[in-house]
Backbone as ProteinMPNN parsed JSONL, in Angstrom:
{"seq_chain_A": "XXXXXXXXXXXXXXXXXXXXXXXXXXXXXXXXXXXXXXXXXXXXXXXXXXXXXXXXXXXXXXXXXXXXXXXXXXXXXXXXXXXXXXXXXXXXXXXXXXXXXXXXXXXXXXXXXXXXXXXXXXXXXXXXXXXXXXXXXXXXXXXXXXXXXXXXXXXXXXXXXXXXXXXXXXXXXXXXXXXX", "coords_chain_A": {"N_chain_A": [[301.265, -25.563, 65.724], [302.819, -22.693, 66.902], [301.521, -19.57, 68.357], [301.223, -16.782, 66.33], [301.697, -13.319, 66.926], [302.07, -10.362, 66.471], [302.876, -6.805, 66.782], [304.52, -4.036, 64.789], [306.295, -1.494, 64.37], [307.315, 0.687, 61.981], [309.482, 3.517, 61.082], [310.405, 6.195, 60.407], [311.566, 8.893, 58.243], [309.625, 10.415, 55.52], [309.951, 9.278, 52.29], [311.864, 7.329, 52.771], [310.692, 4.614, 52.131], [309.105, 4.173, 54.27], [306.107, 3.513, 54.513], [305.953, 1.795, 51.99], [307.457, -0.437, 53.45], [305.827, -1.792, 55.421], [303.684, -2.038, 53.758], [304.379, -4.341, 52.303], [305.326, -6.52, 53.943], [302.395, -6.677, 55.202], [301.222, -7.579, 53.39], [302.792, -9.775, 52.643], [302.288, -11.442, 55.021], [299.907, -11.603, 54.851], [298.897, -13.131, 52.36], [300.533, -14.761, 51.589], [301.482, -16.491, 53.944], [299.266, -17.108, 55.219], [298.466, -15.967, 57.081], [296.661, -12.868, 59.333], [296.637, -9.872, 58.688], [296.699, -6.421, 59.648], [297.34, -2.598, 58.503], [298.261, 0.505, 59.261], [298.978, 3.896, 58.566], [300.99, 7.367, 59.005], [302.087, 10.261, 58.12], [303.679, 13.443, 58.369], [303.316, 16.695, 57.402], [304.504, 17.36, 55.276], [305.092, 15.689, 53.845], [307.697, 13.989, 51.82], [310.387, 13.949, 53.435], [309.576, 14.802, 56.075], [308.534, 13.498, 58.864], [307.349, 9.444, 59.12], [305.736, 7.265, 60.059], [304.172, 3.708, 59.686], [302.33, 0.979, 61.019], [302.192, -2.331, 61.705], [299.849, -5.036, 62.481], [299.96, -8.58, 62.728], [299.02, -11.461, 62.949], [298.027, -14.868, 63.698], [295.225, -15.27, 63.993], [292.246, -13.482, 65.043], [292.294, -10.057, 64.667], [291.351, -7.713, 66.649], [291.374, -4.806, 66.939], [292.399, -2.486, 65.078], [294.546, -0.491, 65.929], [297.209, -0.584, 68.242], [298.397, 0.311, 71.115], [301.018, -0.748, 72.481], [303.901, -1.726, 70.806], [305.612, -4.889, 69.584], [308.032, -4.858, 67.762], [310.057, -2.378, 66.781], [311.366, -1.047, 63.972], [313.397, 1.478, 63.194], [314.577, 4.083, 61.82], [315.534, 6.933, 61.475], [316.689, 9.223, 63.862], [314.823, 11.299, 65.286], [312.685, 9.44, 64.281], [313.16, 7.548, 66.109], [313.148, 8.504, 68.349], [310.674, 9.86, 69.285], [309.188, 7.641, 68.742], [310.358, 5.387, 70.727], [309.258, 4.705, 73.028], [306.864, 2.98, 72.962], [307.449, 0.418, 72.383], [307.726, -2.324, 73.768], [308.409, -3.683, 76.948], [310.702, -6.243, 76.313], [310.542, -6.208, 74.285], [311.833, -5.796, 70.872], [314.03, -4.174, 68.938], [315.13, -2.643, 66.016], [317.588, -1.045, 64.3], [319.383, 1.5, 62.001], [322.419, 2.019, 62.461], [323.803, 4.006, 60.982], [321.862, 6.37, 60.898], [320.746, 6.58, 63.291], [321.089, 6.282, 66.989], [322.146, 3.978, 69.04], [320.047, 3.288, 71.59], [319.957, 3.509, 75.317], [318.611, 1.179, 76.808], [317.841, -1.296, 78.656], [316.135, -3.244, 78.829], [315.221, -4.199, 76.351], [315.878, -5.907, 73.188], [318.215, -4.963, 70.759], [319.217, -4.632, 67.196], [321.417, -3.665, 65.342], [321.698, -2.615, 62.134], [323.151, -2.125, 59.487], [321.356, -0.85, 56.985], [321.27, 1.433, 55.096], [323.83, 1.814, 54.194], [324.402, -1.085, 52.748], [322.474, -0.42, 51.398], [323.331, 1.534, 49.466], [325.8, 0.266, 48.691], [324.957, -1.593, 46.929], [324.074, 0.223, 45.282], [321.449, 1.701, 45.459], [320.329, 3.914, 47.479], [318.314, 4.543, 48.607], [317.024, 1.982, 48.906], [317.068, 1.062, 51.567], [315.251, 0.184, 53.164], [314.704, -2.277, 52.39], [316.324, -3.497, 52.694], [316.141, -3.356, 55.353], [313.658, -4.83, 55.875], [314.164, -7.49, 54.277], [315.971, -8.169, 56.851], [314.425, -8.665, 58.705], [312.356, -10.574, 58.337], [313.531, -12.72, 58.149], [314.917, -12.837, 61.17], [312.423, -12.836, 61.992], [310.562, -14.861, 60.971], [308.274, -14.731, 59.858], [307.21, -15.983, 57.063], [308.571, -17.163, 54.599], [311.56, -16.649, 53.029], [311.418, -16.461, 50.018], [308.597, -15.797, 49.947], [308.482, -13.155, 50.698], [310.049, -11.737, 48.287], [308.935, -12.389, 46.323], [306.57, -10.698, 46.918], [307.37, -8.221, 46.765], [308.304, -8.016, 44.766], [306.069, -7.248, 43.027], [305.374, -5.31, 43.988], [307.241, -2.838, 43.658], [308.431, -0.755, 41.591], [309.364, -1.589, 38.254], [312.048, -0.981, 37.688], [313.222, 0.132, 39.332], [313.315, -2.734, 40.774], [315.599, -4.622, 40.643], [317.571, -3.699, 42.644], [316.184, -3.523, 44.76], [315.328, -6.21, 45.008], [317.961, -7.227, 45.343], [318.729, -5.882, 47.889], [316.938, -7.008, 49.761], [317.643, -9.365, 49.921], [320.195, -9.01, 50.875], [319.648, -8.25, 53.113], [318.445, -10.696, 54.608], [320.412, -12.565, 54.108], [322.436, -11.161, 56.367], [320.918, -11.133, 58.124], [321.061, -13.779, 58.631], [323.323, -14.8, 58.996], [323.858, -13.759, 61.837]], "CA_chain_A": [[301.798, -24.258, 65.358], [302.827, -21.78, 67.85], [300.934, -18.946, 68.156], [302.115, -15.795, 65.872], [301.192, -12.224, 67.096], [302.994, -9.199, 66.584], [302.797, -5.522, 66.194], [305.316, -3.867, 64.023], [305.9, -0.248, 63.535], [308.289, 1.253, 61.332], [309.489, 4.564, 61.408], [311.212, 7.078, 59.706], [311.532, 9.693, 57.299], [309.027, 10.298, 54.552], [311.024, 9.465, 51.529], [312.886, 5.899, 52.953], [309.848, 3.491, 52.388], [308.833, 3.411, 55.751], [305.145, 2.861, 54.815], [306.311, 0.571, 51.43], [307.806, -1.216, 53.956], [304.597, -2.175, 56.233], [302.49, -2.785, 53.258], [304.856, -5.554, 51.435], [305.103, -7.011, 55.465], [301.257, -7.239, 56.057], [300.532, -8.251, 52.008], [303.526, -11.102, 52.493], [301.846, -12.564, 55.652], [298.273, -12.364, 54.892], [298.816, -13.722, 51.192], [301.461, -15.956, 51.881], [301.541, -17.066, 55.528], [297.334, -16.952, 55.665], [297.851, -15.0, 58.698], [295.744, -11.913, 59.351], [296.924, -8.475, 59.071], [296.379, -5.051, 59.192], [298.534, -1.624, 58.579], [298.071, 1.743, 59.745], [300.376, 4.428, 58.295], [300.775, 8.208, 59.12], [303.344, 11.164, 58.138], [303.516, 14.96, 58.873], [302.337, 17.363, 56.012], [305.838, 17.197, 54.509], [305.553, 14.201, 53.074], [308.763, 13.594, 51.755], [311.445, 14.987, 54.321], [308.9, 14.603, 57.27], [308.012, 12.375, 60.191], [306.771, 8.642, 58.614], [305.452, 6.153, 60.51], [303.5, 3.294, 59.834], [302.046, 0.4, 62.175], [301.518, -3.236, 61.334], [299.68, -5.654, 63.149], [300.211, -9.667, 62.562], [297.999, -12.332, 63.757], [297.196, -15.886, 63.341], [294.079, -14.912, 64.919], [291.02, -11.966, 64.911], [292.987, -8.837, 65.306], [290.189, -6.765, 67.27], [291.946, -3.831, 66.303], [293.912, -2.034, 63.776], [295.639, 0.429, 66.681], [298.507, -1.197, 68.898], [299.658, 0.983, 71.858], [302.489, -1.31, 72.769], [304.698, -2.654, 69.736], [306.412, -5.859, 70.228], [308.873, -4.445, 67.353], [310.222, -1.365, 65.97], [312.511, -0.358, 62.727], [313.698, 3.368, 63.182], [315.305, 4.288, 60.686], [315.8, 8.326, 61.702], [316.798, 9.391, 65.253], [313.851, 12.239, 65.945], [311.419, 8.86, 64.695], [313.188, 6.8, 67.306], [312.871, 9.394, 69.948], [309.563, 9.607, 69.352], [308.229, 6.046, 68.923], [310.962, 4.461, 71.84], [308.854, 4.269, 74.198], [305.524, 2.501, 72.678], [308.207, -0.733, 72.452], [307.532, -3.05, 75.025], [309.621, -4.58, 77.647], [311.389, -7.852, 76.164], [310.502, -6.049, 72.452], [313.013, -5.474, 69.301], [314.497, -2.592, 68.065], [315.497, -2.492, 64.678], [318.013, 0.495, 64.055], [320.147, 1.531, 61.18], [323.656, 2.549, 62.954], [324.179, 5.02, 60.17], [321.194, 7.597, 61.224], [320.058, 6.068, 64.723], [321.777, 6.23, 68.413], [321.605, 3.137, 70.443], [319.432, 3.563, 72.733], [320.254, 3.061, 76.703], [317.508, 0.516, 77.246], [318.595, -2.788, 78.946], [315.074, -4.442, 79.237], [314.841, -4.788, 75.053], [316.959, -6.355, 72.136], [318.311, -4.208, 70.105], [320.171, -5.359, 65.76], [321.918, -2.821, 64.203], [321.444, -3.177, 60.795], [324.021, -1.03, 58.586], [321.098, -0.666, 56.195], [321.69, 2.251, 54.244], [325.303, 1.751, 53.563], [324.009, -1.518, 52.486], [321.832, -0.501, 49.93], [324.391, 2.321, 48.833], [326.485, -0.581, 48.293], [323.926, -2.017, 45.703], [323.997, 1.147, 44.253], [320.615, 2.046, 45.686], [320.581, 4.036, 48.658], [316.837, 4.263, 49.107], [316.663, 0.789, 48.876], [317.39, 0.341, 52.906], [314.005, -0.133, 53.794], [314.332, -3.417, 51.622], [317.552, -4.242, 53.701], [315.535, -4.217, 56.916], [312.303, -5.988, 55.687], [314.675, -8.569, 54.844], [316.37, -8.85, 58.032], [313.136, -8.793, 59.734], [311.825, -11.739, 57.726], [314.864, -13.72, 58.493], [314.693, -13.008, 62.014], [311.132, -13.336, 62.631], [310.193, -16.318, 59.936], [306.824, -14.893, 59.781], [307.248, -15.824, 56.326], [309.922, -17.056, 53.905], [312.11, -15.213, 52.043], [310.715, -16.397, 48.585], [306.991, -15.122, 49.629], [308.816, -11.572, 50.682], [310.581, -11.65, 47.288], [307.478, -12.346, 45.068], [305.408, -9.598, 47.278], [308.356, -6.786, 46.617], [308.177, -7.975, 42.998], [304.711, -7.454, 42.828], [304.856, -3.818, 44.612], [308.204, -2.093, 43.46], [308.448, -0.907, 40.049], [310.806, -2.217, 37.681], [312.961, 0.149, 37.507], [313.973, -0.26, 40.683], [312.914, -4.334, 41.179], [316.692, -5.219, 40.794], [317.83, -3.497, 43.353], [315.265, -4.003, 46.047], [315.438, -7.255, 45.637], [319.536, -7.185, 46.168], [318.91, -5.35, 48.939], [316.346, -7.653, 50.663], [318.253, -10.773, 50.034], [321.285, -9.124, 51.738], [319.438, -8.405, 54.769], [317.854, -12.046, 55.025], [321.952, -12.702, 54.472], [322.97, -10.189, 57.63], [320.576, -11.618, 59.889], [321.593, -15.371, 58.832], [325.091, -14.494, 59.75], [324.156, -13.06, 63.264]], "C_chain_A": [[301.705, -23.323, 66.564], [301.859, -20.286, 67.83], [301.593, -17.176, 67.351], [301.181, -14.601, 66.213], [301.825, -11.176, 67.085], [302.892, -7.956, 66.134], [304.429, -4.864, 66.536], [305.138, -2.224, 63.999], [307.268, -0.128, 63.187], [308.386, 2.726, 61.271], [310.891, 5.534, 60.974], [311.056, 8.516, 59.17], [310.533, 9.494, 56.034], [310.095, 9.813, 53.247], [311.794, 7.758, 51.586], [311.89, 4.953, 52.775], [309.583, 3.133, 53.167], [307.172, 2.617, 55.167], [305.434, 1.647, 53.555], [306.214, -0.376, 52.504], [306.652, -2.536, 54.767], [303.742, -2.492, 55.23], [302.878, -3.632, 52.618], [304.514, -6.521, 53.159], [303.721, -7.784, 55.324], [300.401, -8.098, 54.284], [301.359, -9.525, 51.881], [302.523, -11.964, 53.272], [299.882, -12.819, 55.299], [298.119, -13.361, 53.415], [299.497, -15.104, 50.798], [301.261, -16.787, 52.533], [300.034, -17.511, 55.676], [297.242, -16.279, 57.062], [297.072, -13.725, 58.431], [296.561, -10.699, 59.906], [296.54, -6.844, 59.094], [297.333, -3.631, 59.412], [297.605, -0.767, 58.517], [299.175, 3.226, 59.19], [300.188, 6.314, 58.854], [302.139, 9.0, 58.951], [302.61, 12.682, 58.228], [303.127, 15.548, 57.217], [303.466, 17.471, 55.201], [305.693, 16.248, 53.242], [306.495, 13.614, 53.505], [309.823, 14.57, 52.654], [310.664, 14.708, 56.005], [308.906, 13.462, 57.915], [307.111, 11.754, 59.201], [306.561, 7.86, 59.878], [304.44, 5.033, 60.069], [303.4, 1.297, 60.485], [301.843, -1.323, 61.096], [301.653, -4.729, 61.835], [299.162, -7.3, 62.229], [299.507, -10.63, 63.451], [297.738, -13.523, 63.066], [296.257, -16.094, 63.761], [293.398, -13.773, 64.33], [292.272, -11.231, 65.688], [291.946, -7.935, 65.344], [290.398, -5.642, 67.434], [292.806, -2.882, 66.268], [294.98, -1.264, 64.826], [296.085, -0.462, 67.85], [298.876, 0.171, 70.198], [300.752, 0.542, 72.274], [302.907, -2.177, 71.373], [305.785, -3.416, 70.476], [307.716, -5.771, 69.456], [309.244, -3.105, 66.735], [311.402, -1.001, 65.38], [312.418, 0.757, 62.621], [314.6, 3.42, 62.169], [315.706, 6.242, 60.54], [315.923, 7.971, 63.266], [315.364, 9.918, 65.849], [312.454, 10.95, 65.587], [311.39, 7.855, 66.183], [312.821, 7.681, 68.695], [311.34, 9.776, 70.332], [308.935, 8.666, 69.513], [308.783, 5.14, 70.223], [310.194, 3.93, 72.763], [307.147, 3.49, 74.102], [305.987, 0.726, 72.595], [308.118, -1.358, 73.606], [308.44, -3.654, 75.587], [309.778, -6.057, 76.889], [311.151, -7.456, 74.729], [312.225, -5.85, 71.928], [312.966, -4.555, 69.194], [315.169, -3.066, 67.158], [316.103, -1.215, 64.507], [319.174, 0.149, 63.208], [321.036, 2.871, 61.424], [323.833, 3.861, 62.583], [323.436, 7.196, 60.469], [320.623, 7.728, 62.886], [321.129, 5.925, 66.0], [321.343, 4.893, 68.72], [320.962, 3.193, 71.522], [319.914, 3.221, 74.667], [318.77, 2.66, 77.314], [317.766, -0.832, 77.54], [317.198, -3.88, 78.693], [314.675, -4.311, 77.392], [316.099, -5.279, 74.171], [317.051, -5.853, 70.961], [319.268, -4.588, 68.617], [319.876, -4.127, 65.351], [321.681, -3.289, 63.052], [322.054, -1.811, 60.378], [322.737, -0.84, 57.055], [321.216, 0.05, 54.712], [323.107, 1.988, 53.651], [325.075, 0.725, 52.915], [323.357, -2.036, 50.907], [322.699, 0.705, 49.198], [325.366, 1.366, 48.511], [326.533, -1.601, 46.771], [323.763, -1.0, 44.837], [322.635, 1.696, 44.147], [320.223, 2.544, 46.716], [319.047, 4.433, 49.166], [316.239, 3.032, 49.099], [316.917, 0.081, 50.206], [316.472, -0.164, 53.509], [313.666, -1.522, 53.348], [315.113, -4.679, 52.565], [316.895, -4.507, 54.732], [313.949, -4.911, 56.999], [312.736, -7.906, 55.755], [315.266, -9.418, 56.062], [315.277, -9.239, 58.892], [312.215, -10.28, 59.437], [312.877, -12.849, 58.317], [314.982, -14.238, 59.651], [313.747, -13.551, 62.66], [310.387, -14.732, 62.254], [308.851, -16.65, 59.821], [306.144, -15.484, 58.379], [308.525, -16.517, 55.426], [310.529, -16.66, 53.266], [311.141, -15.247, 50.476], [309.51, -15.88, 48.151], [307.367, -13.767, 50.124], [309.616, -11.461, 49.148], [310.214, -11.55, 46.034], [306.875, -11.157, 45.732], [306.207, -8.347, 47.192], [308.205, -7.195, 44.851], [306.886, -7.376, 42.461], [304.301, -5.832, 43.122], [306.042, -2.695, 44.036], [308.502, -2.188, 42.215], [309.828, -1.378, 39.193], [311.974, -1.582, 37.141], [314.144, 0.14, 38.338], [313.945, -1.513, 41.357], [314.696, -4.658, 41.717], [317.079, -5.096, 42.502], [317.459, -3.537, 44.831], [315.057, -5.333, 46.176], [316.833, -7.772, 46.26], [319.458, -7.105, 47.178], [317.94, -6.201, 50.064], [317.027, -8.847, 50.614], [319.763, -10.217, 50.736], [321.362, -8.216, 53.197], [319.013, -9.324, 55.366], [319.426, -12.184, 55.122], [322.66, -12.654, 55.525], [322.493, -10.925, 58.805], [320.859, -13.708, 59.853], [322.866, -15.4, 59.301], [324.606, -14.219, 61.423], [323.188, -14.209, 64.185]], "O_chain_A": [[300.643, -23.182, 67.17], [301.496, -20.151, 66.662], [302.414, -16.529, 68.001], [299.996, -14.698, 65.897], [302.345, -11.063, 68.196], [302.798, -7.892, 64.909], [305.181, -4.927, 67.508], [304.071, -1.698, 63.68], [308.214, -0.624, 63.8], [307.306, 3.299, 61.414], [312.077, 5.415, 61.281], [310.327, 9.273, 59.812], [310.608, 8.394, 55.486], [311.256, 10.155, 53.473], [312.175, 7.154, 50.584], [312.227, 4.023, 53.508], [309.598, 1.915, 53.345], [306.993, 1.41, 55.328], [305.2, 0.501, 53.938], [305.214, -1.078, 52.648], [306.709, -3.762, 54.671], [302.869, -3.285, 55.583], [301.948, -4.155, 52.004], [303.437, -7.092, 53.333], [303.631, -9.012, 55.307], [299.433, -8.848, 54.162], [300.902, -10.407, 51.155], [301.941, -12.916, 52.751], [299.058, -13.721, 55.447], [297.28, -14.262, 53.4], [299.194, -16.058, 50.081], [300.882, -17.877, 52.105], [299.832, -18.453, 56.442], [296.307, -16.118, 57.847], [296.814, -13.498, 57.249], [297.004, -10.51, 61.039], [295.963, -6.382, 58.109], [298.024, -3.564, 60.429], [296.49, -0.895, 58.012], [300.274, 3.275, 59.743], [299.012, 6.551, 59.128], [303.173, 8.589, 59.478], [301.415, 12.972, 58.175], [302.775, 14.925, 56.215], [303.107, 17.79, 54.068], [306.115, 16.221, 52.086], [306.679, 13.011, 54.562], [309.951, 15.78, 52.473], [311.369, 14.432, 56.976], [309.334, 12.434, 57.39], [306.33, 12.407, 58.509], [307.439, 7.951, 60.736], [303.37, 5.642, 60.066], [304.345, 0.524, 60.334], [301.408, -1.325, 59.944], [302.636, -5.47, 61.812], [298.298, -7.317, 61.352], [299.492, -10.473, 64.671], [297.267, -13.447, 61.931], [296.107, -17.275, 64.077], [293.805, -13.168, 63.338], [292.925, -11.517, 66.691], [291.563, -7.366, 64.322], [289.585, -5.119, 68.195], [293.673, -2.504, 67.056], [296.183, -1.395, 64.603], [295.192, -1.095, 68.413], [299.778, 0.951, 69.892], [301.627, 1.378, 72.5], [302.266, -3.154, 70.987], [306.528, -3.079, 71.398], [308.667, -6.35, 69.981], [308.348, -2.765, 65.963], [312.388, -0.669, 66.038], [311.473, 1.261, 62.015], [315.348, 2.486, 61.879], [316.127, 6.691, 59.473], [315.512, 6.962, 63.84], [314.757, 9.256, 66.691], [311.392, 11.081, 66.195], [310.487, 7.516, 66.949], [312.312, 7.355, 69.767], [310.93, 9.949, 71.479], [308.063, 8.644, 70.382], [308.035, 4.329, 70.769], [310.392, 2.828, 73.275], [306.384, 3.483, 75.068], [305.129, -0.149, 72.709], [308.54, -0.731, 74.578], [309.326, -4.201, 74.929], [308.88, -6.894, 76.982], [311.511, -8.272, 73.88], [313.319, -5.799, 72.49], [311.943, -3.88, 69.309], [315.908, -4.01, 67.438], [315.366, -0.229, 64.533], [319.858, -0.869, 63.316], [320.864, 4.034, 61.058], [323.99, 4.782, 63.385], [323.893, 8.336, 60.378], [320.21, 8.73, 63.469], [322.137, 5.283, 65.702], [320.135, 4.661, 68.659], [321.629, 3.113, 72.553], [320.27, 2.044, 74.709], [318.007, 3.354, 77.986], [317.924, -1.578, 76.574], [317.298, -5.077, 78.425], [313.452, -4.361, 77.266], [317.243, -4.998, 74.528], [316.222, -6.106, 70.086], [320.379, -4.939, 69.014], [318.812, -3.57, 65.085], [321.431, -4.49, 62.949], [321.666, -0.701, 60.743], [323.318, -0.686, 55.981], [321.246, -0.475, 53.6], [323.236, 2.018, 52.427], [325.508, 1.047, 51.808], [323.439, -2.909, 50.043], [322.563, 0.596, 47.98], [326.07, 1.936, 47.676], [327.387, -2.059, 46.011], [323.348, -1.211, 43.698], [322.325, 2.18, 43.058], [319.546, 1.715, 47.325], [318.9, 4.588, 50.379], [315.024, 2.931, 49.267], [317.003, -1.146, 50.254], [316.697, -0.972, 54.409], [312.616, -2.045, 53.719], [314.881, -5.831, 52.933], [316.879, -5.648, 55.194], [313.333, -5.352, 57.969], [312.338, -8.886, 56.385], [315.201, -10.623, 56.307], [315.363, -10.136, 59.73], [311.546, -10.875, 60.282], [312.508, -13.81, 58.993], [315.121, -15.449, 59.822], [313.823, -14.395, 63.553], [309.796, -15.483, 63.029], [308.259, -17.725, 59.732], [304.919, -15.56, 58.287], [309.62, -16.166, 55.864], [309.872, -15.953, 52.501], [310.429, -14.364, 49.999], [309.135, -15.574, 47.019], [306.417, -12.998, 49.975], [309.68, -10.231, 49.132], [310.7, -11.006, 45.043], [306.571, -10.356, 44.847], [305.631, -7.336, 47.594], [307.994, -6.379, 43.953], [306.87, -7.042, 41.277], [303.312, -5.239, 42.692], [305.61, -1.543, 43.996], [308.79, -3.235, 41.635], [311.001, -1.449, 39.561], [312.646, -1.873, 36.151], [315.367, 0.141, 38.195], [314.471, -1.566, 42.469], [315.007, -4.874, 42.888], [316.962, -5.971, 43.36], [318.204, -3.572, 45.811], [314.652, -5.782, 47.248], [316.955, -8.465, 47.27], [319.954, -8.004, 47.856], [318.22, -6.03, 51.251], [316.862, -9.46, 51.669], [320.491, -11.122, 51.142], [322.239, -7.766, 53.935], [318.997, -9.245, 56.595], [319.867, -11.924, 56.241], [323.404, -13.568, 55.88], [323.027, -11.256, 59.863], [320.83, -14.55, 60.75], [323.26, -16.25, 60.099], [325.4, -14.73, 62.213], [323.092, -14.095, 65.407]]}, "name": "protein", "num_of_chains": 1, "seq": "XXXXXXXXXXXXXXXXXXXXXXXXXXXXXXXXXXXXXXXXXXXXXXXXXXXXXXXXXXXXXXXXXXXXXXXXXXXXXXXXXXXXXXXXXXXXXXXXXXXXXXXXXXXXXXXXXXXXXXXXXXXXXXXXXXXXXXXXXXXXXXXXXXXXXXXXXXXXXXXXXXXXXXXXXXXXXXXXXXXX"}
């Protein structure tokens, strides 16, 4: 087995499931995968409407700890979080950005997947359900995990109210990034 290590932050808007997002992530791989994780989360006094971020670090190994200054990926999901977090992304890292609220960045030394999230899950008829769209793609891409143990750990965390739809929306971002 190769060695899996990766820190993850996500980043957004209070309100879009940024930190959801990071705690289905680090509850798929440590429960699933048996890897070792840990999440970090933080937003402005807003809450909802404010600056979200939260962090989460992946390890088949002792993660000696919880804080990351260089992430090897990051899902923005607002512009003012990308403009803020851009630069904690490491040379040869991922960007994760959803076209709809996010600029492309002018950064040649990382790899950057649009992900039309939001329109996505407005498509599903759930437009806060984008954060589901790019968990999935991120699973897909990364294969820290397989879809079926991100699919049970969103079942397990997202009420049923809204289950349907978050799971739509994560199976047609595992979809997006099998296409690309």
């Amino acid at each position: 087995m190769t060695s899996k290590n990766l820190n993850i932050r996500f980043c957004g808007f209070g309100g879009q499931g940024i930190v959801l997002s990071a705690v289905i992530l680090g509850t798929t791989a440590v429960t699933k995968a048996g890897l070792n994780a840990v999440q970090m989360q933080s937003y402005g006094s807003e809450a909802r409407g404010g600056e979200c971020q939260a962090e989460v670090i992946v390890s088949d190994g002792q993660i000696e700890s919880p804080l990351a200054d260089v992430m090897d990926m990051l899902v923005a999901m607002s512009q003012p979080a990308l403009d803020k977090f851009l630069g904690t992304l490491k040379q040869g890292g991922t960007l994760i950005i959803d076209p709809e609220f996010v600029q492309k960045p002018e950064r040649d030394d990382i790899t950057i997947w649009e992900v039309p999230a939001t329109r996505m899950a407005t498509d599903i008829g759930v437009k806060l359900a984008a954060n589901m769209v790019m968990l999935g793609y991120l699973q897909e891409k990364t294969g820290l995990f397989g879809k079926d143990d991100l699919l049970e750990i969103i079942t397990a965390n997202v009420p049923a109210k809204f289950l349907d739809a978050n799971l739509k929306a994560a199976e047609s971002g595992v979809g997006l990034a099998a296409e690309n």
